[in-house]
KEKE-3310 file (N, C-alpha, C; in steps of 0.2 Angstrom, whole numbers, plus 5000, padded with zeros to 4 digits):
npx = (5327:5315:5317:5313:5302:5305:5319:5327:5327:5332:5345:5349:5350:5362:5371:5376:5385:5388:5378:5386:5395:5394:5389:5384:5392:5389:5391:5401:5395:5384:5373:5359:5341:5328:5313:5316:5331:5346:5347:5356:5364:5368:5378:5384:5398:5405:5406:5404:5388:5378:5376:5362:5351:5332:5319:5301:5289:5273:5261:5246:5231:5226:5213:5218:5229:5236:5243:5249:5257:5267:5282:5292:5305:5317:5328:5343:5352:5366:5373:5386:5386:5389:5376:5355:5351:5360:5361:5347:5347:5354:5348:5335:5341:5345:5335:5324:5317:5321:5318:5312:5311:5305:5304:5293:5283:5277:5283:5290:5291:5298:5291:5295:5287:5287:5297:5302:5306:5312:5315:5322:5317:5326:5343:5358:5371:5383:5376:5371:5360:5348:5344:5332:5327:5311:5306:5293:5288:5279:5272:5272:5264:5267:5257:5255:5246:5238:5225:5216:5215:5207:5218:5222:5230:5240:5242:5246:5259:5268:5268:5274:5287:5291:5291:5301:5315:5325:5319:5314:5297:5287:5278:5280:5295:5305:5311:5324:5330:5336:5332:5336:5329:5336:5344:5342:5337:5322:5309:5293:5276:5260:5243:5224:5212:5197:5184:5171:5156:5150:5143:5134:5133:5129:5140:5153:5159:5159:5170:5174:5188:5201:5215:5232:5244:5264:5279:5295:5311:5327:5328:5317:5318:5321:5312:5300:5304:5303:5289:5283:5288:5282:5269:5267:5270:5259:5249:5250:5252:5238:5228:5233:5238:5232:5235:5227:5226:5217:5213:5215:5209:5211:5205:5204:5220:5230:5242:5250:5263:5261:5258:5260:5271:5274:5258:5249:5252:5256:5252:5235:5226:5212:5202:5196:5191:5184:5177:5177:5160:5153:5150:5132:5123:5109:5105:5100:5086:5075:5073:5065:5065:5061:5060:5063:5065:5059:5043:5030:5025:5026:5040:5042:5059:5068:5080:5093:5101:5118:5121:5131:5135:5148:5147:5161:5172:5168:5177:5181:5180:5164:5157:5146:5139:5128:5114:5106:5089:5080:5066:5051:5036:5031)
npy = (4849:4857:4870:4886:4898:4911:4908:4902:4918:4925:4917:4922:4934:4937:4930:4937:4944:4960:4964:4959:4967:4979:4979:4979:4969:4955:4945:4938:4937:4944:4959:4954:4954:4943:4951:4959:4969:4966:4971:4987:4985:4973:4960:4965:4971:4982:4983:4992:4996:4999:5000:4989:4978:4973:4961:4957:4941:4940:4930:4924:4917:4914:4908:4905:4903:4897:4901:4917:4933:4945:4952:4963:4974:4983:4993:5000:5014:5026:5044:5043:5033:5019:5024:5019:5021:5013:5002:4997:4994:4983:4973:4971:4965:4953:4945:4945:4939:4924:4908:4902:4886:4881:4867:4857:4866:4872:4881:4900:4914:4933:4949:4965:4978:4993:5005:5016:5027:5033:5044:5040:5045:5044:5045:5038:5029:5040:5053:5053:5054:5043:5034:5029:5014:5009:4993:4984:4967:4958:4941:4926:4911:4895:4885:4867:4862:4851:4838:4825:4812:4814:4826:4845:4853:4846:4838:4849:4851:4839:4840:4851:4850:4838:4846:4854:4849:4856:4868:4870:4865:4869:4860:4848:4846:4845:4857:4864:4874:4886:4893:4899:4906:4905:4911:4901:4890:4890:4894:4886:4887:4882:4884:4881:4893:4894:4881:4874:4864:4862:4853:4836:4822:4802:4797:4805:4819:4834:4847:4864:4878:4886:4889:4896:4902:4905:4911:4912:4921:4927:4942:4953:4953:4940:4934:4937:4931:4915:4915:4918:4906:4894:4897:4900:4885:4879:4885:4880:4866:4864:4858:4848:4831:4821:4812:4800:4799:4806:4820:4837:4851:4864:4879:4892:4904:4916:4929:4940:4951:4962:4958:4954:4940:4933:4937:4936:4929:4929:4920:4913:4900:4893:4880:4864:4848:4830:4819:4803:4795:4784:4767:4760:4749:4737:4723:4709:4702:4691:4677:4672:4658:4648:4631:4626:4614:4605:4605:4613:4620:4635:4638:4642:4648:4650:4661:4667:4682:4688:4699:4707:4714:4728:4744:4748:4756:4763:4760:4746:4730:4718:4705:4694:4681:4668:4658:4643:4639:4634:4624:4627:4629:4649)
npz = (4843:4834:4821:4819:4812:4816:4822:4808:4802:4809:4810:4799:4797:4805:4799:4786:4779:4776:4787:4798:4798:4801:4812:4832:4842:4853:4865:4855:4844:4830:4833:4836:4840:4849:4849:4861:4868:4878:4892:4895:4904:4907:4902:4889:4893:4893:4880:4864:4861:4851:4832:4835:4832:4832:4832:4829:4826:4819:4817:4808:4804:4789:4777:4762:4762:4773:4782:4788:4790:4797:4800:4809:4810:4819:4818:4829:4832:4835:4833:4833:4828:4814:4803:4801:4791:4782:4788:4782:4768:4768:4776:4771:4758:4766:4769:4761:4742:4746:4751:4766:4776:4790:4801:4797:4793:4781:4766:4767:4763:4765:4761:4758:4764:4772:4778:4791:4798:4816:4830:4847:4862:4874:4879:4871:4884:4883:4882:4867:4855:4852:4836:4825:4812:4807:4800:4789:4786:4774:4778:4768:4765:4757:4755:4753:4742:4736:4735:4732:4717:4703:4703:4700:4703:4707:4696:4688:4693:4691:4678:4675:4679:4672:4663:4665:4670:4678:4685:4701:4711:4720:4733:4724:4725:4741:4749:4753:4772:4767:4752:4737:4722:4706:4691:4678:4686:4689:4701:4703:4708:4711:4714:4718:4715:4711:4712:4702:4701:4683:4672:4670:4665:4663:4666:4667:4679:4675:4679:4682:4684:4690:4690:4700:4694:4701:4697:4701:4699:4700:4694:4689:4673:4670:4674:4666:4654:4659:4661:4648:4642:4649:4649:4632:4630:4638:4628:4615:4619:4625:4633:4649:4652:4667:4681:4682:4668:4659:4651:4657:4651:4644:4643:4644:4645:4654:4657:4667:4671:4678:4692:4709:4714:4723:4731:4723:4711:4693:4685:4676:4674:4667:4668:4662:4669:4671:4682:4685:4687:4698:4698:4702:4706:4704:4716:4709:4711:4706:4690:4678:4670:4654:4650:4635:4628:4634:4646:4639:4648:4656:4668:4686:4691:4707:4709:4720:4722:4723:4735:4742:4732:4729:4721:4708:4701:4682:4673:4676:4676:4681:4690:4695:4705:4703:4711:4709:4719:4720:4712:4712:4708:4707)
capx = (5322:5312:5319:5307:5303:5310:5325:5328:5327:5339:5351:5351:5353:5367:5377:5374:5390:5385:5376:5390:5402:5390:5382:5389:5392:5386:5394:5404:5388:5380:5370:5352:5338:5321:5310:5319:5338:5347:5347:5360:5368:5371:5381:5388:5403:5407:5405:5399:5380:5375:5369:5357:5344:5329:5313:5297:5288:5264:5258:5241:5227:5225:5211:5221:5236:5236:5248:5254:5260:5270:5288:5294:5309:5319:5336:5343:5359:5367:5373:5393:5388:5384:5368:5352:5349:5365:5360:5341:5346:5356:5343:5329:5344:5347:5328:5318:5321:5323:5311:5313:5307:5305:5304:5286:5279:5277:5291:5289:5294:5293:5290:5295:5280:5287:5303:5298:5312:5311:5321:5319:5318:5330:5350:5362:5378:5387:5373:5370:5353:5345:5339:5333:5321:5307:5306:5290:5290:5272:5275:5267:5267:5266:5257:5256:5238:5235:5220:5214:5215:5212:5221:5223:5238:5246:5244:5251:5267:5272:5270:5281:5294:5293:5295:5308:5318:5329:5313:5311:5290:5283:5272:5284:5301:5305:5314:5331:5330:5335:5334:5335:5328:5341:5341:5342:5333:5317:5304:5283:5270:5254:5237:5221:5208:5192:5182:5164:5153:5150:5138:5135:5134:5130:5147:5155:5154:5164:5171:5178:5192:5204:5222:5235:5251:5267:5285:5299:5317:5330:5324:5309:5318:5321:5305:5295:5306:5299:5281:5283:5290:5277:5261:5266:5269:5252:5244:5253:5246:5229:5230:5238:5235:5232:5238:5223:5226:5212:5215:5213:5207:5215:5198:5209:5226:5231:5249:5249:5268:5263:5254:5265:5273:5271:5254:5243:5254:5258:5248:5229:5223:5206:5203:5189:5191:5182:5178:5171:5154:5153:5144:5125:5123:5104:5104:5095:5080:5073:5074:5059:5068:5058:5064:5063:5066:5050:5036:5030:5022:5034:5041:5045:5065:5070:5086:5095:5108:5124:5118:5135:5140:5148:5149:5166:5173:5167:5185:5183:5175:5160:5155:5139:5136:5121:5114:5098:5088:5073:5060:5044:5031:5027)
capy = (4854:4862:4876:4891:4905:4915:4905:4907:4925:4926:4914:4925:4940:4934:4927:4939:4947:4966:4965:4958:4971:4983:4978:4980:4963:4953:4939:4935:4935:4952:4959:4954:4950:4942:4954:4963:4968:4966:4979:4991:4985:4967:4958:4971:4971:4988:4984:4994:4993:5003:4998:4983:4977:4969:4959:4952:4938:4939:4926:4923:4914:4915:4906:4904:4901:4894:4906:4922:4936:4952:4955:4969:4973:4989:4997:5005:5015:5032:5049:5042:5026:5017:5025:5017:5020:5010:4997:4995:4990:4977:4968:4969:4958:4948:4942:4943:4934:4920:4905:4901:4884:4878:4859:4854:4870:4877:4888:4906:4921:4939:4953:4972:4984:5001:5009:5022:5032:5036:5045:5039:5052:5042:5047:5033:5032:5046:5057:5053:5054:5037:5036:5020:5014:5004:4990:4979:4964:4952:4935:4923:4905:4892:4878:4861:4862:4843:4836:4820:4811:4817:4833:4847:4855:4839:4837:4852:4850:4833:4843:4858:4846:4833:4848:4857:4847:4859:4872:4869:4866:4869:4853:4842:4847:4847:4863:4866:4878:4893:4893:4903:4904:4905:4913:4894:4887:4895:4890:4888:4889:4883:4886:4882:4898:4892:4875:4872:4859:4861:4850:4830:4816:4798:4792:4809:4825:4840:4852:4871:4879:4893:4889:4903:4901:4909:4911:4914:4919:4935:4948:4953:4950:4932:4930:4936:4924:4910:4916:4916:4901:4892:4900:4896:4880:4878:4888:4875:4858:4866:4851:4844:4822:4820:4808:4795:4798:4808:4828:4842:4855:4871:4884:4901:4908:4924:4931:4946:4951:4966:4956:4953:4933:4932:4936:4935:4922:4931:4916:4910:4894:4892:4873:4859:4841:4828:4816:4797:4793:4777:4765:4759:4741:4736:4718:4704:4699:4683:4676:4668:4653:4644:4627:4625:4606:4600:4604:4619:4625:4640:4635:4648:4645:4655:4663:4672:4684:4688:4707:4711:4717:4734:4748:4747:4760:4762:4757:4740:4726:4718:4698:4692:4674:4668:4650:4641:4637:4628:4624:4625:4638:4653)
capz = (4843:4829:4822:4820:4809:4821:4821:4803:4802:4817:4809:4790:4800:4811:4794:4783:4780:4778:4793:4803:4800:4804:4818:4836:4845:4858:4866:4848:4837:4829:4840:4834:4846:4846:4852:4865:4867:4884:4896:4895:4911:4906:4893:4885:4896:4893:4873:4859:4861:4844:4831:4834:4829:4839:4829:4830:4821:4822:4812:4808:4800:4781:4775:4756:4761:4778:4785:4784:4797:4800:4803:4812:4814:4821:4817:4834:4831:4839:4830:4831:4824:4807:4804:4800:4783:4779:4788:4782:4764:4770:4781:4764:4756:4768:4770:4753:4737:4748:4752:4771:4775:4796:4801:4799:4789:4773:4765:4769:4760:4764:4756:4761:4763:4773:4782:4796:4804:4821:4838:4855:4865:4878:4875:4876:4890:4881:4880:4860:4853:4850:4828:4822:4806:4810:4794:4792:4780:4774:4777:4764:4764:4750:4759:4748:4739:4732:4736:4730:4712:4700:4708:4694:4705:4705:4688:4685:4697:4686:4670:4674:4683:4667:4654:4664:4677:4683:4688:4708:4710:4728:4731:4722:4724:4744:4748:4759:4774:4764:4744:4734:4713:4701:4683:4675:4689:4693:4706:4702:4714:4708:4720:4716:4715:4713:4710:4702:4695:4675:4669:4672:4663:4666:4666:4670:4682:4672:4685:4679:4690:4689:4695:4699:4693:4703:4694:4704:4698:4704:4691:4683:4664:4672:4675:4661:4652:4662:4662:4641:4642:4651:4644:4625:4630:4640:4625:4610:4619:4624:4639:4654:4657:4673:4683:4678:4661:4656:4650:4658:4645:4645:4641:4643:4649:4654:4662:4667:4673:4684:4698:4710:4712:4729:4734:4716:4703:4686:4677:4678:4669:4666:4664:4664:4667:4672:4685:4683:4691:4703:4696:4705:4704:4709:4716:4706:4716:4703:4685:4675:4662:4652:4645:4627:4625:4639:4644:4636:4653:4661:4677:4686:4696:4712:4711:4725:4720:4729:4736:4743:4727:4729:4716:4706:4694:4675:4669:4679:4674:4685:4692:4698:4705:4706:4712:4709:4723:4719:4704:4715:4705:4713)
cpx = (5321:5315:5312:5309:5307:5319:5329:5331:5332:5346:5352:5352:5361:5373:5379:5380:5392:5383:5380:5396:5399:5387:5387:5388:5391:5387:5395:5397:5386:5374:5363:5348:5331:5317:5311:5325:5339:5347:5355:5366:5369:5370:5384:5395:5408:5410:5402:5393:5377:5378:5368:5353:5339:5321:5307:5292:5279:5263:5251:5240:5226:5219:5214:5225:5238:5238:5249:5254:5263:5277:5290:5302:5313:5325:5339:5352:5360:5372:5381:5393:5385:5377:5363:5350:5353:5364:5352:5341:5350:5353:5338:5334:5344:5339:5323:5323:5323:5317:5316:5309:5309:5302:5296:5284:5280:5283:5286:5294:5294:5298:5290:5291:5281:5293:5301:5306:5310:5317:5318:5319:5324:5336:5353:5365:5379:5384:5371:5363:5352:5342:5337:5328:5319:5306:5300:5288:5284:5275:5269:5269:5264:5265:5257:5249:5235:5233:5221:5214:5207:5211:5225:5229:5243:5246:5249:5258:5269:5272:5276:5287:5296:5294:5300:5311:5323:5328:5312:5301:5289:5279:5275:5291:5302:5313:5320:5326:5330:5336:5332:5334:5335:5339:5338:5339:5327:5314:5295:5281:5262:5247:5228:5215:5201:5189:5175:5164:5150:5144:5140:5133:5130:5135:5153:5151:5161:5165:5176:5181:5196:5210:5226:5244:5260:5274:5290:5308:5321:5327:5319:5310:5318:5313:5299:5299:5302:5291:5281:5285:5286:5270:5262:5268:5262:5249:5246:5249:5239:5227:5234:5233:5239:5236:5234:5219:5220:5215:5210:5213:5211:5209:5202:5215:5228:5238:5249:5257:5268:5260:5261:5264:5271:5265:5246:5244:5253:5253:5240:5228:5216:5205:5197:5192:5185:5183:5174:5164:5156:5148:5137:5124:5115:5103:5098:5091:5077:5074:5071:5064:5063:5060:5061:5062:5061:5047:5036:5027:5028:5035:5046:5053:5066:5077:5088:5101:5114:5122:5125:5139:5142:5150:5158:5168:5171:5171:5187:5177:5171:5159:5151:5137:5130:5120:5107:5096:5081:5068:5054:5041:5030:5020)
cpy = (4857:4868:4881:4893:4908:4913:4907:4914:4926:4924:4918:4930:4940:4932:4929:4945:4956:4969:4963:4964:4977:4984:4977:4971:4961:4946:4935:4936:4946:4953:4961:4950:4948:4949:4960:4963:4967:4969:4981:4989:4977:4963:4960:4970:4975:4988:4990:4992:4994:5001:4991:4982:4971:4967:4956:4948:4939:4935:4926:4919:4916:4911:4901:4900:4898:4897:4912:4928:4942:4951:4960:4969:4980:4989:5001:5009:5022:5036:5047:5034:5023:5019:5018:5016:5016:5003:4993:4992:4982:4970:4967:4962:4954:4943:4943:4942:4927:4915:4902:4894:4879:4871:4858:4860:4872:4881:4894:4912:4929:4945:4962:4976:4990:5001:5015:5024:5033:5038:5043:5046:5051:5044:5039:5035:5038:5051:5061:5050:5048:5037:5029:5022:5005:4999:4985:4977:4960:4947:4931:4917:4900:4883:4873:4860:4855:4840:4826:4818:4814:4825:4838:4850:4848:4838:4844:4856:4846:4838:4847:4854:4841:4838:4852:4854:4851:4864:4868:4870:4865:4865:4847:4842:4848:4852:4863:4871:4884:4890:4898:4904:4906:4908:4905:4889:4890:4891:4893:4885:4887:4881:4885:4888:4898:4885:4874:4866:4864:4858:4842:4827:4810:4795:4798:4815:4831:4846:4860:4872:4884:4890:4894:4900:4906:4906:4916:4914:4928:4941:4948:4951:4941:4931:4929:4931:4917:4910:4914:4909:4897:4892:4898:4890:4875:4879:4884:4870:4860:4860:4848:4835:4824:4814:4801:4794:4802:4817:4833:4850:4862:4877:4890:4900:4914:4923:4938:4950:4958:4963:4952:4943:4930:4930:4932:4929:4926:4926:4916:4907:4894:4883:4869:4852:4838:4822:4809:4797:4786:4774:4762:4754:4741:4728:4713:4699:4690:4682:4670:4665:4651:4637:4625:4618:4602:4603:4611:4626:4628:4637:4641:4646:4651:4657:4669:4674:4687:4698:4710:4713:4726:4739:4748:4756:4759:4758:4748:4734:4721:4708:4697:4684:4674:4661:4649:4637:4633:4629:4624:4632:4643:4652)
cpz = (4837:4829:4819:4814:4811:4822:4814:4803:4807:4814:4801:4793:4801:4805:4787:4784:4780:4784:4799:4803:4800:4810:4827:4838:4850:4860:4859:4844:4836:4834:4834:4838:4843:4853:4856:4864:4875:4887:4893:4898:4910:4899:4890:4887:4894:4885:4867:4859:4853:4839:4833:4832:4833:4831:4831:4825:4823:4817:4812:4804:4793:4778:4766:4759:4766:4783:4783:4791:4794:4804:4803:4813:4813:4823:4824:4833:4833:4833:4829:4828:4818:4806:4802:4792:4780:4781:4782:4776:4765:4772:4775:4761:4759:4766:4764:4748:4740:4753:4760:4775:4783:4797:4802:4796:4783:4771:4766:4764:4761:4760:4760:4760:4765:4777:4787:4799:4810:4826:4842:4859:4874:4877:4877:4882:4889:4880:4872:4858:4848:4842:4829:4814:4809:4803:4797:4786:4780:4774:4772:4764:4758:4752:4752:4746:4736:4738:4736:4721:4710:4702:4701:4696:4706:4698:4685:4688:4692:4679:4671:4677:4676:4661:4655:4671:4679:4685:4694:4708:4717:4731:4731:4724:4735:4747:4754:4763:4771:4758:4741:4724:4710:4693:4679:4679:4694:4698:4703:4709:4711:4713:4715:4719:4717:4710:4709:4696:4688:4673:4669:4666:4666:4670:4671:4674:4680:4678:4679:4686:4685:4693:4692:4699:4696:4701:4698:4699:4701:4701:4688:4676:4665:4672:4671:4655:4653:4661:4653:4639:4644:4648:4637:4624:4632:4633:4618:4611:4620:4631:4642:4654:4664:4676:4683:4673:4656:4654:4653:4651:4648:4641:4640:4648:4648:4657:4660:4673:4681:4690:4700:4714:4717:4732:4729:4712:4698:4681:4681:4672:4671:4664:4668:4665:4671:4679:4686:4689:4691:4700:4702:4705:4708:4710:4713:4713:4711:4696:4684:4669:4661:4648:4639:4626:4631:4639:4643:4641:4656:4668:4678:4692:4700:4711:4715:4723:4726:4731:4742:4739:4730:4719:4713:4700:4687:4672:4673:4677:4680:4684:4696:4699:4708:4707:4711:4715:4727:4713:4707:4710:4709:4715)
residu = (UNK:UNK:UNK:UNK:UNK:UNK:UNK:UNK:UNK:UNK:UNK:UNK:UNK:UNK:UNK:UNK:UNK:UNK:UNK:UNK:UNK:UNK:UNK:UNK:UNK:UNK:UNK:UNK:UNK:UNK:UNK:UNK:UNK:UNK:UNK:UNK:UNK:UNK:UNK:UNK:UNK:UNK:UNK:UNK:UNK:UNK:UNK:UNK:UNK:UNK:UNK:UNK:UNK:UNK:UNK:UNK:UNK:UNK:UNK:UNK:UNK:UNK:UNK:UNK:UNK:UNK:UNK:UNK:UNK:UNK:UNK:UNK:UNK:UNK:UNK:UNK:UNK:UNK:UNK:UNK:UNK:UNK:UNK:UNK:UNK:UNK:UNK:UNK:UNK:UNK:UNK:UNK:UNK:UNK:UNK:UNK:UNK:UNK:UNK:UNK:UNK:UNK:UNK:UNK:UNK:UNK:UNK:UNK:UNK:UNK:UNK:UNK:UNK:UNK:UNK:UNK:UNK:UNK:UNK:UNK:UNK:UNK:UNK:UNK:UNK:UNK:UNK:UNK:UNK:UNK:UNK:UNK:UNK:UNK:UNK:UNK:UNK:UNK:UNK:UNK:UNK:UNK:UNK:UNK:UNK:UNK:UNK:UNK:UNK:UNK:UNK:UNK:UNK:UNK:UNK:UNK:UNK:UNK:UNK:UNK:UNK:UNK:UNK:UNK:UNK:UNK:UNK:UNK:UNK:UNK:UNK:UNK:UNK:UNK:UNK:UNK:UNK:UNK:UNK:UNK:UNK:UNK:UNK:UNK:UNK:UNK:UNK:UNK:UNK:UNK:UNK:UNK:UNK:UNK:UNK:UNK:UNK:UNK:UNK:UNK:UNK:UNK:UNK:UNK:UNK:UNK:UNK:UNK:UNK:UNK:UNK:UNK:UNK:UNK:UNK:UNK:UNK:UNK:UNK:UNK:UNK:UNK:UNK:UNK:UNK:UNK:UNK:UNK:UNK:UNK:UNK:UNK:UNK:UNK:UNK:UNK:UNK:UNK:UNK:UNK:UNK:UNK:UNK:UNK:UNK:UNK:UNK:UNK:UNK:UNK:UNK:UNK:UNK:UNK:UNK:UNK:UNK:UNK:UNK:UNK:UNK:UNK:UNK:UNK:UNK:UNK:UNK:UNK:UNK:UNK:UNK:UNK:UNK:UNK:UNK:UNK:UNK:UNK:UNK:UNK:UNK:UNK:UNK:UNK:UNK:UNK:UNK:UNK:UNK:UNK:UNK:UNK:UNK:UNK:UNK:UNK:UNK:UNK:UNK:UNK:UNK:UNK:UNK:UNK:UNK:UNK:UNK:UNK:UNK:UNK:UNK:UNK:UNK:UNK:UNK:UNK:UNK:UNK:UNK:UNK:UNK:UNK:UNK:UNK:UNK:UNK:UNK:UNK:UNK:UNK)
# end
């Protein structure tokens, strides 16, 4: 069976060594539920119920990114037991900074947005006033962006993979269940923004675009690293070759370290390339010879050309048989 998001998060919870010596237990495992917890009245078997923790996953539709969603998830714990604030930094490490990637989907990452305190107004057993903290995390996902030759995010996977092979590239590189970036081994992300036509040609059709570059490592000092590192390599060659050998022009680059890595990408490339025109071919319909060495009257010869020629690439060379079909004048 497919493991899930939901899965995931259950199982980094669940093995997540802070969180299990805090957490009350529930048939040998920490007591972490999807969505709801059990009743009171069964399972427990007259165990420690407090603290647990209960979650839910919402996903949605994203247009950019394909996915993305809203985790919930909520601290329950009692006035004699580890409180909640102790647990809630725990659970942020356990689940961000870390790419989570379920069989047949995109990696996912989330990202923590607010903490809410609240009391129940129910007591437990022992007549002990229910606390908790509500935590809710954005999920982002990093679906796989290449297109079609020539693909400017594929071009620019191979490059950052051939100038730093031990940088993980999202696209190119495929990801374990959890991973996590490293100082020495960072992870990019690159997405494209936007895409227009430029100005034509016969031969070619110039396209302008805007791809967003996203630099993943544990700290911010690590990452602006990497962001410097990258950039004054882009900003030195001035061009990426694509993968049908032609260059992609490099027009402007910016990095801008406060935009978060996530959702924006720290870098933006401005860049042009091109893309061949199909050549046109129009069938030869007849051809007037005249012969030189007889009689001096033209005679006109019928020839029928082959008209299932197809159009071929510029960079290919082209063959036209033709046959002759008779000498009668027209």
């Amino acid at each position: 069976m497919a493991r899930t998001l939901e899965d995931l998060i259950y199982e980094r919870m669940t093995a997540w060594p802070e969180l299990l010596n805090k957490l009350a237990k529930y048939k040998g495992k920490a007591a972490v539920f999807y969505q709801n917890a059990p009743a009171d009245t069964g399972g427990w078997k007259g165990a420690q119920q407090y603290p647990r923790i209960d979650y839910a996953v919402d996903m949605q539709a994203n247009p950019e990114r394909q996915t993305s969603g809203k985790v919930t998830i909520n601290i329950w714990s009692i006035d004699s037991a580890v409180m909640p604030e102790e647990i809630e930094p725990e659970a942020r490490k356990a689940l961000c900074g870390i790419f989570m990637t379920p069989e047949g989907e995109p990696p996912y990452c989330l990202a923590w947005h607010r903490t809410d305190n609240f009391s129940a107004d129910n007591e437990a057993e022992r007549g002990e006033q229910i606390i908790g903290a509500s935590m809710q995390f954005d999920v982002f996902a990093f679906p796989n962006q290449i297109t079609s030759d020539p693909d400017p995010i594929l071009a620019m996977n191979h490059f950052t993979k051939e100038w730093e092979p031990t940088a993980t590239v999202i696209g190119h590189d495929r990801l374990d269940e959890y991973f996590e970036p490293q100082a020495n081994e960072p992870v990019f992300y690159f997405r494209l923004v936007s895409l227009e036509t430029s100005d034509e040609t016969n031969t070619v059709a110039w396209m302008n675009g805007v791809i967003a570059g996203h630099v993943f490592a544990p700290t911010a000092e690590e990452r602006l690293r990497w962001i410097r590192y990258l950039t004054d390599t882009l900003a030195t060659r001035g061009e990426v070759i694509m993968l049908d050998t032609s260059p992609m022009r490099i027009r402007r680059l910016s990095a801008d370290t406060g935009l978060d890595q996530l959702s924006q990408g720290q870098i933006r490339i401005q860049m042009r390339f091109g893309i061949l025109r199909r050549a046109i071919i129009s069938p030869l319909i007849k051809v007037n010879i005249q012969d030189q060495e007889a009689d001096s009257t033209p005679k006109n010869l019928y020839v029928e050309a082959d008209t299932t020629i197809e159009a071929e690439p510029l960079t290919q060379g082209y063959e036209m048989n033709s046959k002759l079909c008779g000498k009668e004048p027209l």
